[in-house]
Backbone as a chain_set.jsonl record, in Angstrom:
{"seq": "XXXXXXXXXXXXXXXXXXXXXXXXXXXXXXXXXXXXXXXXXXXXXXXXXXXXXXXXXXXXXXXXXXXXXXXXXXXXXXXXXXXXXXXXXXXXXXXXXXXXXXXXXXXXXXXXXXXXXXXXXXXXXXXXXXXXXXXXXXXXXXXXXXXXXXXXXXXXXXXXXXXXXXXXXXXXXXXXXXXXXXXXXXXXXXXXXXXXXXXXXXX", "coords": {"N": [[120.926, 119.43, 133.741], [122.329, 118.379, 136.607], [122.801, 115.432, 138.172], [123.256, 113.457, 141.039], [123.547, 109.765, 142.304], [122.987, 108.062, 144.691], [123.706, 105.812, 147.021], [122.441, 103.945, 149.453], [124.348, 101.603, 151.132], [123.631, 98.121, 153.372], [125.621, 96.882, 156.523], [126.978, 94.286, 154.568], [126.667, 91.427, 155.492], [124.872, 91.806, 157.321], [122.823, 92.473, 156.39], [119.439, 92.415, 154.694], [118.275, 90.162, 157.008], [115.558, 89.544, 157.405], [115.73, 87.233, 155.649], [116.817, 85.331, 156.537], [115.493, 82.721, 157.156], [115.364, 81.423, 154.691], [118.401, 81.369, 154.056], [121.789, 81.247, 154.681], [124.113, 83.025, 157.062], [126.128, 83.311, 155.016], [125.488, 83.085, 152.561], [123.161, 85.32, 152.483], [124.957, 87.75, 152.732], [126.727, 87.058, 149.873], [124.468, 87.228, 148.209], [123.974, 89.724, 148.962], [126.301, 91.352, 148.239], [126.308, 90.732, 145.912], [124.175, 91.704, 144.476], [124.587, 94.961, 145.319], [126.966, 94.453, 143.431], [125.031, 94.555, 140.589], [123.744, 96.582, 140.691], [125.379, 99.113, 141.276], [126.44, 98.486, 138.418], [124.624, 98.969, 136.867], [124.285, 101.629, 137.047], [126.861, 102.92, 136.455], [127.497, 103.665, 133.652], [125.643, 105.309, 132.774], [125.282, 108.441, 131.116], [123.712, 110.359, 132.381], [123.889, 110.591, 134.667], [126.449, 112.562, 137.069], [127.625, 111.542, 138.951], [128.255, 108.482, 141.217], [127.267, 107.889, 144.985], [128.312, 106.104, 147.194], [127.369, 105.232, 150.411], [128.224, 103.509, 153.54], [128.579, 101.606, 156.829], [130.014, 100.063, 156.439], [132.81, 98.24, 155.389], [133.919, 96.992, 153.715], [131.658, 96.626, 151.808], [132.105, 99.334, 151.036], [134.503, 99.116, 149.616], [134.182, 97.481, 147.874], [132.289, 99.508, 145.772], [134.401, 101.617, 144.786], [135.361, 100.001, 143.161], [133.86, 100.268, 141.083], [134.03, 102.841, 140.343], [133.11, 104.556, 142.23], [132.105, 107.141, 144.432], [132.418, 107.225, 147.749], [130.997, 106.967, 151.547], [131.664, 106.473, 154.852], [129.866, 105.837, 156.847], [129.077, 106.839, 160.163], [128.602, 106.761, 163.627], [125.071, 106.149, 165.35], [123.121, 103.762, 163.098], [121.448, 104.621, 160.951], [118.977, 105.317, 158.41], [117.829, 107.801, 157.087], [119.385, 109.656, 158.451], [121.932, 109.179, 157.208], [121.847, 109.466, 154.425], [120.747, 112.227, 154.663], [122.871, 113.108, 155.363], [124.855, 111.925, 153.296], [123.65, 113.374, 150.291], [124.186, 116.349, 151.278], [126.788, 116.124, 150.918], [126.633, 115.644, 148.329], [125.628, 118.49, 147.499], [127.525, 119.972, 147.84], [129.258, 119.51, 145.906], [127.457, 121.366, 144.055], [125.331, 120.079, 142.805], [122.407, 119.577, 141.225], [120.191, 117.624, 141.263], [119.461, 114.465, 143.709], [119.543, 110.747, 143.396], [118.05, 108.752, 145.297], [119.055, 105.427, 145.505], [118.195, 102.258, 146.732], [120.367, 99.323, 147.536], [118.758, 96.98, 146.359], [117.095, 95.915, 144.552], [116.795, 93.697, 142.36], [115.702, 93.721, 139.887], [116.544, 96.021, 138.686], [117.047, 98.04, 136.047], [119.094, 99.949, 133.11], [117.536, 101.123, 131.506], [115.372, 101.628, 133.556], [116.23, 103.609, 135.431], [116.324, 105.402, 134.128], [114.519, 106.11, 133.001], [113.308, 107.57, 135.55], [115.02, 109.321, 135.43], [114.415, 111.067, 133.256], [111.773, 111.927, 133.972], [112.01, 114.051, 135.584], [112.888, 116.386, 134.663], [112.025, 119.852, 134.621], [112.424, 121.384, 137.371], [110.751, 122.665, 140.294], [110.553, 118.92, 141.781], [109.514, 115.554, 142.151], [110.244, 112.873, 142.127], [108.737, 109.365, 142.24], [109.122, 105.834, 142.856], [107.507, 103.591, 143.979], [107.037, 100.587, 146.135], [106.074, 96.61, 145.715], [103.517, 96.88, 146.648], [102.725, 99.252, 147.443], [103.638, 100.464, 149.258], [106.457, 100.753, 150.541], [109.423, 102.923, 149.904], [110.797, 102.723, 146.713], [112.451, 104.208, 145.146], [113.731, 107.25, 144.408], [113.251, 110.598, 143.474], [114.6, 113.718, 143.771], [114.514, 116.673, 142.75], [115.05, 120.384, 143.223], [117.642, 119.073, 145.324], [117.652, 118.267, 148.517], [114.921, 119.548, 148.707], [112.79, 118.194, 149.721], [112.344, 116.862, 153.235], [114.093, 113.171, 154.024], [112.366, 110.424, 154.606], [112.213, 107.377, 154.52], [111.435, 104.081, 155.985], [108.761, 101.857, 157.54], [106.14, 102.266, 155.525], [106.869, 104.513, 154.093], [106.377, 105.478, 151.042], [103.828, 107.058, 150.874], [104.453, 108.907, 152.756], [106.56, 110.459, 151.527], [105.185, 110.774, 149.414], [103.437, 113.008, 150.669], [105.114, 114.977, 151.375], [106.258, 115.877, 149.432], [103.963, 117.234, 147.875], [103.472, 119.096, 149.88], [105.79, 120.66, 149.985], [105.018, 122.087, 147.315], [105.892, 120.707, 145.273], [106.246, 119.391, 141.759], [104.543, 116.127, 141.773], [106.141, 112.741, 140.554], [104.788, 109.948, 139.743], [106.305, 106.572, 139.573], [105.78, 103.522, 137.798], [106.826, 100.567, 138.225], [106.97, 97.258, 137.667], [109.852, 96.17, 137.613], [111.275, 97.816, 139.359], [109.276, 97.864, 141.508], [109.845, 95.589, 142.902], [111.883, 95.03, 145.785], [114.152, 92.935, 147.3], [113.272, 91.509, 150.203], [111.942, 89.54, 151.831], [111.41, 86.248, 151.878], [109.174, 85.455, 150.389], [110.177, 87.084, 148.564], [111.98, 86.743, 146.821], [112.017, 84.1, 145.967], [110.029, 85.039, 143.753], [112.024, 86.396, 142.01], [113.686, 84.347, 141.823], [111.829, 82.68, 140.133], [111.147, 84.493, 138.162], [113.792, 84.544, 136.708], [114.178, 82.473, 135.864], [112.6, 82.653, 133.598], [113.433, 84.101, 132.009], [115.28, 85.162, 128.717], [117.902, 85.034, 127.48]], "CA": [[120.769, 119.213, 135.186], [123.477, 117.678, 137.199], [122.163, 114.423, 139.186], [123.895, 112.166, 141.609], [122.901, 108.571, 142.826], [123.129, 107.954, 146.537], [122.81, 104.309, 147.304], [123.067, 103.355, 150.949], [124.291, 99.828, 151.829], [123.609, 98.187, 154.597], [126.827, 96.0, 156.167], [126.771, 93.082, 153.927], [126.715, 90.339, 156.473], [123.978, 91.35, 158.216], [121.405, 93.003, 155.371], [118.982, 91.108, 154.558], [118.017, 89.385, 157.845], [114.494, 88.702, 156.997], [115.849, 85.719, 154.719], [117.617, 84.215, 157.548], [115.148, 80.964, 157.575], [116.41, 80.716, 153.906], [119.492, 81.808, 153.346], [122.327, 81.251, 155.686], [124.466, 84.257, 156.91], [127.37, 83.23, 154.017], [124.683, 82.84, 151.245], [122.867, 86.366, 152.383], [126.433, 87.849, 152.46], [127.311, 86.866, 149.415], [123.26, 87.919, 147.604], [123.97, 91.171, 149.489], [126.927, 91.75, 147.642], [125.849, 90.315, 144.426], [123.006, 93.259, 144.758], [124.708, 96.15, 145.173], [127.508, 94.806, 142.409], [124.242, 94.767, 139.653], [122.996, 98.19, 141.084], [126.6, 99.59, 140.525], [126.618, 98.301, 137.11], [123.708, 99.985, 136.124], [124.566, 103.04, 137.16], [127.961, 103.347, 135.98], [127.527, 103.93, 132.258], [124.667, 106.376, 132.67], [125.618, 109.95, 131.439], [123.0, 111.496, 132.688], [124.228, 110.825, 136.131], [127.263, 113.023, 137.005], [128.51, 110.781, 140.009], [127.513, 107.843, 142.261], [128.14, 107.746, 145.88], [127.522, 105.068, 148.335], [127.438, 105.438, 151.889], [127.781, 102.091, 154.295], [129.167, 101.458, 157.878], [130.822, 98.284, 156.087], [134.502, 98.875, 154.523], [134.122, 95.655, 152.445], [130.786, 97.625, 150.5], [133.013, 100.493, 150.081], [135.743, 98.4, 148.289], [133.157, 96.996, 146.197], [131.823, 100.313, 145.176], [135.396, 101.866, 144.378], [135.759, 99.281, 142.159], [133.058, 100.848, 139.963], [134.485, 104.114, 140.306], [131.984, 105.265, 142.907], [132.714, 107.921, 145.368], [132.413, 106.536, 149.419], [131.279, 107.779, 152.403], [131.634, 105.797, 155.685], [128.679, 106.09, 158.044], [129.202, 106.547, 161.301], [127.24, 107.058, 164.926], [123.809, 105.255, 165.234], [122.469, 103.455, 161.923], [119.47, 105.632, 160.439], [118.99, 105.541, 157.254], [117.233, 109.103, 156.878], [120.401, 111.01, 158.612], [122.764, 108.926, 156.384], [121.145, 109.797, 153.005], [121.199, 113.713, 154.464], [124.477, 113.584, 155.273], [125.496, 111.964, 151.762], [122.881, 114.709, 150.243], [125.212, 117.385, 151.719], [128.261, 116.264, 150.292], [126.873, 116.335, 146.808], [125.366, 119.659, 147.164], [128.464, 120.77, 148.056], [129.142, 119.703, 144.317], [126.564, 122.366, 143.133], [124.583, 119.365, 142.473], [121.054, 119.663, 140.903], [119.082, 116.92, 142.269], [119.695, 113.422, 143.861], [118.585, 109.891, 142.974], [118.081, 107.828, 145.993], [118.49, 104.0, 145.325], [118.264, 101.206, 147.769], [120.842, 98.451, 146.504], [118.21, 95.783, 147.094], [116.416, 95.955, 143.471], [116.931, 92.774, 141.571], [115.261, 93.514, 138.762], [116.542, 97.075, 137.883], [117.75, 98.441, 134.626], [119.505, 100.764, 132.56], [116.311, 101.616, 131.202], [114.191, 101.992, 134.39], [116.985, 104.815, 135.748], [116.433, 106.597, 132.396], [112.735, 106.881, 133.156], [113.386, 108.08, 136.833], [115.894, 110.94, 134.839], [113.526, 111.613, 132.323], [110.479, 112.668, 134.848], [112.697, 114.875, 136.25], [112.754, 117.731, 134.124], [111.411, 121.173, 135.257], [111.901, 121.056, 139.077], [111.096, 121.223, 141.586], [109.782, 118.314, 141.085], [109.837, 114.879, 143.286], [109.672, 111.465, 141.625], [109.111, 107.495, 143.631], [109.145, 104.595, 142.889], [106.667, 103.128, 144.983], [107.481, 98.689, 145.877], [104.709, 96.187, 144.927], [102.617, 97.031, 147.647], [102.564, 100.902, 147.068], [103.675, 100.823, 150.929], [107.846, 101.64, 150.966], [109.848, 103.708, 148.17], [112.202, 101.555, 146.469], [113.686, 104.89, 144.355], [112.994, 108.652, 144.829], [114.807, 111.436, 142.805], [114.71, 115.107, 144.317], [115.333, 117.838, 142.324], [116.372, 120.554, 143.868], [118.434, 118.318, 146.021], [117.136, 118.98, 149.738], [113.824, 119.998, 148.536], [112.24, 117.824, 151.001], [113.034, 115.539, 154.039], [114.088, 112.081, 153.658], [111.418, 109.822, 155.412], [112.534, 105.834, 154.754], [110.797, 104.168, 156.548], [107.715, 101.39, 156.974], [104.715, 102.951, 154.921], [107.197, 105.679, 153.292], [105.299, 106.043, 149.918], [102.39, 107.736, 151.495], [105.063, 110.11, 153.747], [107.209, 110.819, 150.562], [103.919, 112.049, 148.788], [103.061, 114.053, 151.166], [106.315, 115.776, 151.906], [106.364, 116.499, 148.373], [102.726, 117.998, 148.029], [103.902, 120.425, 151.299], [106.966, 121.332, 149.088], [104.754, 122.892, 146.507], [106.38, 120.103, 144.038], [105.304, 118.251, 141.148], [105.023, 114.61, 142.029], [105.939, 111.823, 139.653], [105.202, 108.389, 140.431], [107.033, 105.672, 138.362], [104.78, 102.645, 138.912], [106.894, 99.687, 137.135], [107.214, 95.891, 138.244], [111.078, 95.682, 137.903], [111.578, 98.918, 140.739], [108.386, 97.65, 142.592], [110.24, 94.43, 143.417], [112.967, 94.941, 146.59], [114.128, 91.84, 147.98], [112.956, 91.649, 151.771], [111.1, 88.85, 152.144], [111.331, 85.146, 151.044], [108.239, 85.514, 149.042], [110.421, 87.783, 147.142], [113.076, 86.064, 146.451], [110.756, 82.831, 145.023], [109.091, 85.221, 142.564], [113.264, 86.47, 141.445], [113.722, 82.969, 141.017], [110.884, 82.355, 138.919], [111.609, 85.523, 136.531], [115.253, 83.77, 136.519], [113.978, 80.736, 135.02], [111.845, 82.445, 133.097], [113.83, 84.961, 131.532], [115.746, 84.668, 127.916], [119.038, 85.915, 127.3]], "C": [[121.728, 118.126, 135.649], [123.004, 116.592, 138.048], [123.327, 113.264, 139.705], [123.262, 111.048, 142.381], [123.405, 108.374, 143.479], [122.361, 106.65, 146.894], [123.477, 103.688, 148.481], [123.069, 102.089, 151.176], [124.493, 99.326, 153.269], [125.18, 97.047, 155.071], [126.612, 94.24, 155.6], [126.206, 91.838, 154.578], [125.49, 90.44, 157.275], [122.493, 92.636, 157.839], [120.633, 91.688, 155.571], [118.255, 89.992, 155.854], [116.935, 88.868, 157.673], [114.436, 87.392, 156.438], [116.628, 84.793, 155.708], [116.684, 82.547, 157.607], [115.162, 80.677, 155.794], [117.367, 80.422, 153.093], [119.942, 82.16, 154.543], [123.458, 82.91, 155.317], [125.09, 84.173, 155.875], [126.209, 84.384, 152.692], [123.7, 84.596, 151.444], [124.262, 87.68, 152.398], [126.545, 87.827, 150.994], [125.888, 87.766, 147.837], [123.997, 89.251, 147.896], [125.096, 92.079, 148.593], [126.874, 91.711, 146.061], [124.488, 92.272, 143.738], [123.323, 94.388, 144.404], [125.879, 96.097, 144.131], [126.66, 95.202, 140.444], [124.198, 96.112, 139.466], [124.07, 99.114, 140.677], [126.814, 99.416, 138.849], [125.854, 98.981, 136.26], [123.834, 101.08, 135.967], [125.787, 103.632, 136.334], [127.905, 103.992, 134.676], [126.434, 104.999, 131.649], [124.954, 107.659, 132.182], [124.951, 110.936, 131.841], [123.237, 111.662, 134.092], [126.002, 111.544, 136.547], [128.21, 112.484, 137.909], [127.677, 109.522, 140.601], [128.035, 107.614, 143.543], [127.275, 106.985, 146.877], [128.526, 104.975, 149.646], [126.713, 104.196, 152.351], [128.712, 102.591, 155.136], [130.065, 100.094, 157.095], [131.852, 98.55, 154.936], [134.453, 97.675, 153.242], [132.906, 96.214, 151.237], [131.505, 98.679, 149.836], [133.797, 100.633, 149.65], [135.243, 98.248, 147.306], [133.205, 98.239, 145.225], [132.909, 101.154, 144.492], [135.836, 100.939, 143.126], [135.046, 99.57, 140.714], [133.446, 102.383, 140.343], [133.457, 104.912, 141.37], [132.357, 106.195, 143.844], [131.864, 107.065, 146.841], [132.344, 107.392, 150.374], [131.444, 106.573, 153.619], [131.043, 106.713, 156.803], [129.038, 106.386, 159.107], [128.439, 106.909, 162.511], [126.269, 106.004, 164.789], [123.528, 104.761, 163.718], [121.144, 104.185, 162.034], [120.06, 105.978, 159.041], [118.97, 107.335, 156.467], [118.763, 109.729, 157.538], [121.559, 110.388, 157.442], [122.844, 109.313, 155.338], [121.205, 110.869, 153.306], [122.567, 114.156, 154.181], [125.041, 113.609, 153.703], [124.416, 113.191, 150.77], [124.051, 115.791, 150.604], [126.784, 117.429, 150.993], [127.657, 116.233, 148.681], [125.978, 117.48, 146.628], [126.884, 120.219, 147.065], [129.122, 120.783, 146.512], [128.401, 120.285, 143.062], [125.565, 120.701, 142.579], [122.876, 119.643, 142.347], [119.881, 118.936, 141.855], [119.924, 115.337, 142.54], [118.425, 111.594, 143.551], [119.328, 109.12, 144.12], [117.476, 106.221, 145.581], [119.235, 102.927, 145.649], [119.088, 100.146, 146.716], [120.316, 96.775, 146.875], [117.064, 95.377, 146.217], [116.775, 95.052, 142.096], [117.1, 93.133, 140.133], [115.742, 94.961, 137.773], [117.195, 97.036, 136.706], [117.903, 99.432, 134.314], [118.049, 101.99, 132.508], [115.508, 102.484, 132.009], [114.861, 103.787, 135.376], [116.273, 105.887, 134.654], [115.09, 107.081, 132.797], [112.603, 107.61, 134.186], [113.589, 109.628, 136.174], [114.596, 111.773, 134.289], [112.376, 112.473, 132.971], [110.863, 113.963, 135.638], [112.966, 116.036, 136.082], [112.034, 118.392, 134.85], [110.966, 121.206, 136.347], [111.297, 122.33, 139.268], [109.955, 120.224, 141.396], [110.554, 116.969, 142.479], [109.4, 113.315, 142.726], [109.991, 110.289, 142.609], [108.312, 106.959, 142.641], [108.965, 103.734, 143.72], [107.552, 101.261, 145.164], [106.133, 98.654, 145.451], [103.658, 96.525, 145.407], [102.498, 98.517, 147.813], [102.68, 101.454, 148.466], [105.091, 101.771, 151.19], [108.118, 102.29, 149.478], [111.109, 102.624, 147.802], [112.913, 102.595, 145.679], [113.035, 106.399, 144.714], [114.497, 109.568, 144.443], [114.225, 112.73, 143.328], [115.295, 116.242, 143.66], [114.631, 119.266, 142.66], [116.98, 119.938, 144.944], [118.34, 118.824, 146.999], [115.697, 119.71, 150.024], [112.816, 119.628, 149.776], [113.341, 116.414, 151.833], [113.455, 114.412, 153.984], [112.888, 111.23, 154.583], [111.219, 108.115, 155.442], [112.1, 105.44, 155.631], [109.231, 102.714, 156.453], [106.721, 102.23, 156.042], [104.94, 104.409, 154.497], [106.626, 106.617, 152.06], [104.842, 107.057, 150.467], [103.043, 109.003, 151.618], [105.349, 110.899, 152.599], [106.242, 111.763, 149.575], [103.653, 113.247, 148.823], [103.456, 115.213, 151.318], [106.433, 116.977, 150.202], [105.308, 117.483, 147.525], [103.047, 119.051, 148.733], [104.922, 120.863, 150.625], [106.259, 122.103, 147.872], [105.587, 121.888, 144.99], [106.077, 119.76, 142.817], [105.91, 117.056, 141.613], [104.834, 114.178, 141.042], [105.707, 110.297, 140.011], [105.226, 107.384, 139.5], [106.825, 104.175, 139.226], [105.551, 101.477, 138.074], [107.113, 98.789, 138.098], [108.783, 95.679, 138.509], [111.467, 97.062, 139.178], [110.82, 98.53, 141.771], [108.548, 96.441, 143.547], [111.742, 94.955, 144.34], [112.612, 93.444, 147.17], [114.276, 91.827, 149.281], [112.833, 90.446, 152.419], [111.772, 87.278, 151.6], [110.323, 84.765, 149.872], [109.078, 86.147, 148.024], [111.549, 87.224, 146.532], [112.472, 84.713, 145.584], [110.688, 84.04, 143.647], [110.308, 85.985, 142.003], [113.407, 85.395, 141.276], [112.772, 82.438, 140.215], [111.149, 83.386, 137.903], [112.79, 85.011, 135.979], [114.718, 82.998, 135.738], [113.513, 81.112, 133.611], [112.167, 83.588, 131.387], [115.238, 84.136, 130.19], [116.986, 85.573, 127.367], [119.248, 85.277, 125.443]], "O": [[121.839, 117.065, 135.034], [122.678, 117.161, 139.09], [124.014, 112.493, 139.034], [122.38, 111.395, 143.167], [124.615, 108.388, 143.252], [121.165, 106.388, 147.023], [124.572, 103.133, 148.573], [122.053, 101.431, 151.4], [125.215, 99.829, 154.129], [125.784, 96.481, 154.16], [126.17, 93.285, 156.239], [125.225, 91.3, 154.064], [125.023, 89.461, 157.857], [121.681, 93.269, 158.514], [120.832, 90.609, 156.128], [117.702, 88.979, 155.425], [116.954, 87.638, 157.722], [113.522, 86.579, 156.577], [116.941, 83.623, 155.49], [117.166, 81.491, 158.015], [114.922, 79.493, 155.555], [117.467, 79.746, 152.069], [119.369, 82.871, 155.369], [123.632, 83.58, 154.3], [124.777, 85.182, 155.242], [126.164, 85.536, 152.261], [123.562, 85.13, 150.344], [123.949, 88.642, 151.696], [126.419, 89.005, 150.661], [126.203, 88.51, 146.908], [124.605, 89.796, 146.975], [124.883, 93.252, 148.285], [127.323, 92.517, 145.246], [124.331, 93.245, 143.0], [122.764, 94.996, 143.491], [126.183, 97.199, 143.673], [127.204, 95.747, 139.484], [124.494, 96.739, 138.449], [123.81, 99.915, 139.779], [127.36, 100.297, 138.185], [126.192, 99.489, 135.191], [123.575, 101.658, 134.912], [125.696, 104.657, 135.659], [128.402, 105.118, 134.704], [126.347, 105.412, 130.492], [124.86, 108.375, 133.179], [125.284, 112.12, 131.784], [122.883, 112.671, 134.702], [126.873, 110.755, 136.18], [129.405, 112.769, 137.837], [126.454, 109.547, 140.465], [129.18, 107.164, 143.572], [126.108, 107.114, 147.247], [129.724, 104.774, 149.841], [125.591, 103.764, 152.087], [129.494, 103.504, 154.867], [130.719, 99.293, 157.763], [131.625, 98.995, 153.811], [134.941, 97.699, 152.111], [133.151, 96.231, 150.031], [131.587, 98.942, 148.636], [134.222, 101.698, 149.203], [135.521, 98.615, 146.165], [133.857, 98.241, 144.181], [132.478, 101.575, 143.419], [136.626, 101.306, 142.256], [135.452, 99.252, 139.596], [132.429, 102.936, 140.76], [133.117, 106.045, 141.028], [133.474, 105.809, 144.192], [130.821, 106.42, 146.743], [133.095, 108.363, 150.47], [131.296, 105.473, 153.086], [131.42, 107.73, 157.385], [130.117, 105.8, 159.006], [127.401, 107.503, 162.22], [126.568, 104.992, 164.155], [123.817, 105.686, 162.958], [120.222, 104.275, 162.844], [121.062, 106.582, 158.66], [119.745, 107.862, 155.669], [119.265, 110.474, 156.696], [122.078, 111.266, 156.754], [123.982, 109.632, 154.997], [121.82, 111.409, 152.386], [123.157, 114.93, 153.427], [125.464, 114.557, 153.042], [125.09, 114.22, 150.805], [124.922, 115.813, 149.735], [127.561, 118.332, 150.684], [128.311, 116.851, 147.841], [125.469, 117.525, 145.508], [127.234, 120.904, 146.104], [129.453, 121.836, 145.967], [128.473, 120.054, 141.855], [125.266, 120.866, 141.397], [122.202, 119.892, 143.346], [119.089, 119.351, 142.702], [120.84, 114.997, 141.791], [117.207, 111.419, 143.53], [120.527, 108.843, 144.17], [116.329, 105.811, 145.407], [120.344, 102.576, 145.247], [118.791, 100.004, 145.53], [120.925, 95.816, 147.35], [116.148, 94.693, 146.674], [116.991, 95.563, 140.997], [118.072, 92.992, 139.391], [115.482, 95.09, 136.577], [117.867, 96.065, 136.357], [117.187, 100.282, 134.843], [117.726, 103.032, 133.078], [115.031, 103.571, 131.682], [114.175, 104.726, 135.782], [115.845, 107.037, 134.744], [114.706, 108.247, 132.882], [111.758, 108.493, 134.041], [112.884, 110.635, 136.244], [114.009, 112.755, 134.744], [112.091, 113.588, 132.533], [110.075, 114.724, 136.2], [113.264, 116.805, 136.996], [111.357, 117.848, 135.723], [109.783, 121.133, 136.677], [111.346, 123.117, 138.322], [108.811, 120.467, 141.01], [111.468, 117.128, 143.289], [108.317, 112.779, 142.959], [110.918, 110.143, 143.405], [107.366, 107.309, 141.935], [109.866, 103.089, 144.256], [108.454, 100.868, 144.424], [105.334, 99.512, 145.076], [102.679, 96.525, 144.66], [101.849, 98.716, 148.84], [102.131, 102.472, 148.887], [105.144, 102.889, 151.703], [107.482, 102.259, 148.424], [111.965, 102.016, 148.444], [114.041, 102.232, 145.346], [111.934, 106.542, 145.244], [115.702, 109.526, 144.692], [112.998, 112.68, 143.244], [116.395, 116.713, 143.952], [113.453, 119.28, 142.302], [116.659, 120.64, 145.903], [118.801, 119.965, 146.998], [115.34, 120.257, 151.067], [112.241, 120.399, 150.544], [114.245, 115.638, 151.524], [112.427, 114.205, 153.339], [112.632, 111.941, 155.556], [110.365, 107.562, 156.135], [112.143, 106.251, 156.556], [108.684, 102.607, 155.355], [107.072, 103.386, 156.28], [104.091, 105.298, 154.431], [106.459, 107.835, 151.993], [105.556, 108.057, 150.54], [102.677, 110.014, 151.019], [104.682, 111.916, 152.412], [106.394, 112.906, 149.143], [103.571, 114.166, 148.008], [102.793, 116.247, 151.402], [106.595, 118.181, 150.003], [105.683, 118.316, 146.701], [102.894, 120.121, 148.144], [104.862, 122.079, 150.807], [107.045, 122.885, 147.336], [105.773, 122.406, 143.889], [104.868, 119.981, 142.884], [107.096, 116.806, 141.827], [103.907, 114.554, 140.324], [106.573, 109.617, 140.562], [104.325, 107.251, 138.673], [107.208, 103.744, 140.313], [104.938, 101.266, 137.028], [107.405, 99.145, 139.24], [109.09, 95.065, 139.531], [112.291, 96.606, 139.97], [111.266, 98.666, 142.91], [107.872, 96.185, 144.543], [112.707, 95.269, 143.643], [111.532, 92.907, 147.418], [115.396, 92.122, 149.701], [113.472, 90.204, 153.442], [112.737, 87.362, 150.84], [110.495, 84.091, 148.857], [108.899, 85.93, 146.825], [111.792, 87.62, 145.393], [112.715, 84.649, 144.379], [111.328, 83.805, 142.623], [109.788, 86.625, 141.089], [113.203, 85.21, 140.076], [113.178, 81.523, 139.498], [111.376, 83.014, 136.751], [112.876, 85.006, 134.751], [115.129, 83.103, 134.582], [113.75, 80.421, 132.62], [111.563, 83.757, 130.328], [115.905, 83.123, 130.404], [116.861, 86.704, 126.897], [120.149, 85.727, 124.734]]}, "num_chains": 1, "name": "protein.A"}
């Protein structure tokens, strides 16, 4: 099965706003990019993924991502997440593509590993795996195979939608419940409890 990862960034400079009381624009800028160069890293060396392509309105993300060999789309019209992610969707069907792995580049804690488990659930579509956050409220990952199976629905209190969509598809759902996917950085609480795993963590 052929799978591509579709990771929409938002424009660097002005992701992230929630942390504005603490983290000035530079310093969220500079996270923001730090972010999606991890998220790239992970991905790259995967073979089970046949491409990765990231779609941003921001030309300086889609230098970054070229730099990991990534394929680029540049957004354009209104920001919406959900038509962006179809659109990119569309261009890798057009690559006979199997299924897609949508993932937000705003996941600290991911790993090699935690991809692998996404893949792995993925066998014998149609089939519809998430990766709920900590709060089992938004999706922080969601793989689709057959690619277009259902709607995209991003979104406050997505989980739930994403479920559902995938129940009405006649799918199997998988849901991949781990602490390092369930953590996106939004918040300042979340960023504290990444700096405490930092500290706490042993290389």
């Amino acid at each position: 099965m052929t799978i591509w990862a579709i990771v929409p960034v938002k424009p660097l400079r002005r992701g992230k706003s929630r942390l504005a009381g603490a983290l000035s624009e530079e310093e969220r800028a500079e996270l923001n990019q730090s972010l999606l160069q991890h998220t790239l890293n992970v991905l790259k060396d995967i073979k089970e993924l046949e491409q990765v392509l990231v779609i941003s309105r921001d030309p300086h993300a889609l230098a970054v991502a070229r730099q990991y060999d990534a394929r680029t789309v540049r957004e354009d019209g209104q920001p919406e997440l959900n038509t962006a992610l179809t659109r990119a969707t569309v261009i890798a069907q057009i690559h006979a593509t199997r299924g897609v792995l949508i993932l937000p580049a705003d996941l600290p804690l991911i790993s090699r590993q935690d991809v692998l488990t996404l893949i792995t659930k993925a066998v014998e579509p149609p089939v519809v795996v998430i990766a709920p956050d900590r709060h089992h409220k938004g999706t922080n990952a969601l793989l689709i195979s057959p690619s277009g199976l259902i709607e995209y629905d991003f979104g406050e209190n997505s989980f739930q939608r994403h479920c559902e969509r995938a129940r009405q598809a006649g799918a199997r759902l998988e849901i991949v419940d781990l602490p390092s996917l369930g953590l996106d950085l939004d918040l300042p609480e979340d960023l504290e409890i990444v700096r405490e795993i930092e500290k706490t963590r042993t290389f």
